[in-house]
C-alpha positions as CSV (number, residue, x, y, z in Angstrom):
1,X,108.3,130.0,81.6
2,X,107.1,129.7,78.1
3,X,105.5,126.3,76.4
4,X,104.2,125.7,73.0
5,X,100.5,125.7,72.2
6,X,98.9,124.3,75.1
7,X,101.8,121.8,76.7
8,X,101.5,121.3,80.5
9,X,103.9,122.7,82.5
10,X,104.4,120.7,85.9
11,X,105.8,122.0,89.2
12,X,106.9,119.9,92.2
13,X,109.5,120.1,94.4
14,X,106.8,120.6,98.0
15,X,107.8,117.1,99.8
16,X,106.1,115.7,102.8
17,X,108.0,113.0,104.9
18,X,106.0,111.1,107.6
19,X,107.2,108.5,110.1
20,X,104.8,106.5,112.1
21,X,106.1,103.8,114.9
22,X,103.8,101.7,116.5
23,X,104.4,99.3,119.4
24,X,102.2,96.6,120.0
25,X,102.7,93.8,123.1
26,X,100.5,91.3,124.9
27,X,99.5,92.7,128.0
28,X,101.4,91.7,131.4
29,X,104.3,89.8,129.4
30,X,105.6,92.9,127.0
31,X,106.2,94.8,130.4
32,X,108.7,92.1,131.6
33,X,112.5,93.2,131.9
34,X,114.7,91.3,129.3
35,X,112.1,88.7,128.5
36,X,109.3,91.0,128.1
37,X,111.0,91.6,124.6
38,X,109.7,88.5,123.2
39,X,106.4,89.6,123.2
40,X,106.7,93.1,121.5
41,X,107.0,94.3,118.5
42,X,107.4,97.4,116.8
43,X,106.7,98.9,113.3
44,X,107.6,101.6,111.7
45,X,106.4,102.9,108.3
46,X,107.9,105.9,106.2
47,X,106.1,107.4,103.6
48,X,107.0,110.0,101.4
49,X,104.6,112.4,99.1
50,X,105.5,115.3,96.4
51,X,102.6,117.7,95.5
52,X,103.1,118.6,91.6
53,X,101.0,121.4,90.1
54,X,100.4,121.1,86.3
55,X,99.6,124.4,83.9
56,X,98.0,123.9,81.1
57,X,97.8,127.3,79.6
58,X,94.7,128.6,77.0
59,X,94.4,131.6,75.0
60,X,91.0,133.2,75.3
61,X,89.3,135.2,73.4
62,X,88.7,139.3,73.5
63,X,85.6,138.7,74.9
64,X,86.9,135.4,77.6
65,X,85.6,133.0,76.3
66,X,87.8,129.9,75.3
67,X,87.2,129.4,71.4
68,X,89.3,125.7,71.6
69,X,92.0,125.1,69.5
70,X,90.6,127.2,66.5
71,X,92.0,130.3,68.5
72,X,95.1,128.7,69.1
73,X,95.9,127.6,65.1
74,X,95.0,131.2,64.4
75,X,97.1,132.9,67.2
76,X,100.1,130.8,66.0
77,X,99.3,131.6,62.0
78,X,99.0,135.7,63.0
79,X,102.7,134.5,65.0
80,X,104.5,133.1,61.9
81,X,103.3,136.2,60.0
82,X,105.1,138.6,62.0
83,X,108.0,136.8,62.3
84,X,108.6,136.4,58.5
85,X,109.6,139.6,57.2
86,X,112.1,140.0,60.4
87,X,114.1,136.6,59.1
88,X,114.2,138.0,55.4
89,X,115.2,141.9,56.4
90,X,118.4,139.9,58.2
C-alpha cells in the first residue's frame, strides 16, 4: 500500500460477535408448568466489535532518529527533482 506523506492507513475487517442470554425467575413460581412462565424472563443481548489497526507511516533519518516533518518536505522536494527531467525527456 502506498499513502502520501504521513496519511493513516486503517485496517479492519477482524469481527467479534458475542451473544449473552440470561434467565432470571422468582424462585418456586418460575419452575411451575405453564404458569411458571409468568414469572420468568429472559434477555438476550448481541454485541458486535471490529478491531481496526491504523499506520501512520514516518521517514527516519540515516541515523533513526525521526527529524519531524522537516525530513518529510525534504524527502518529497529530492522526489519532485527526480521526477522532472523523466516528464520533459517524454
Amino acid at each position: 500500500m502506498m499513502t502520501r506523506g504521513t496519511a493513516a492507513l486503517a485496517i479492519g475487517g477482524l469481527l467479534e460477535q458475542m451473544e449473552d442470554v440470561r434467565e432470571s425467575k422468582i424462585p418456586v413460581l418460575g419452575d411451575i408448568p405453564v404458569i411458571g412462565q409468568l414469572f420468568r424472563s429472559t434477555d438476550r443481548t448481541q454485541m458486535q466489535r471490529e478491531i481496526i489497526i491504523f499506520i501512520a507511516p514516518h521517514i527516519l533519518s540515516d541515523s533513526g532518529r525521526f527529524e519531524g516533518r522537516l525530513l518529510l518536505q525534504r524527502y518529497e522536494e529530492e522526489l519532485r527533482r527526480t521526477e522532472e527531467p523523466a516528464d520533459e525527456q517524454g
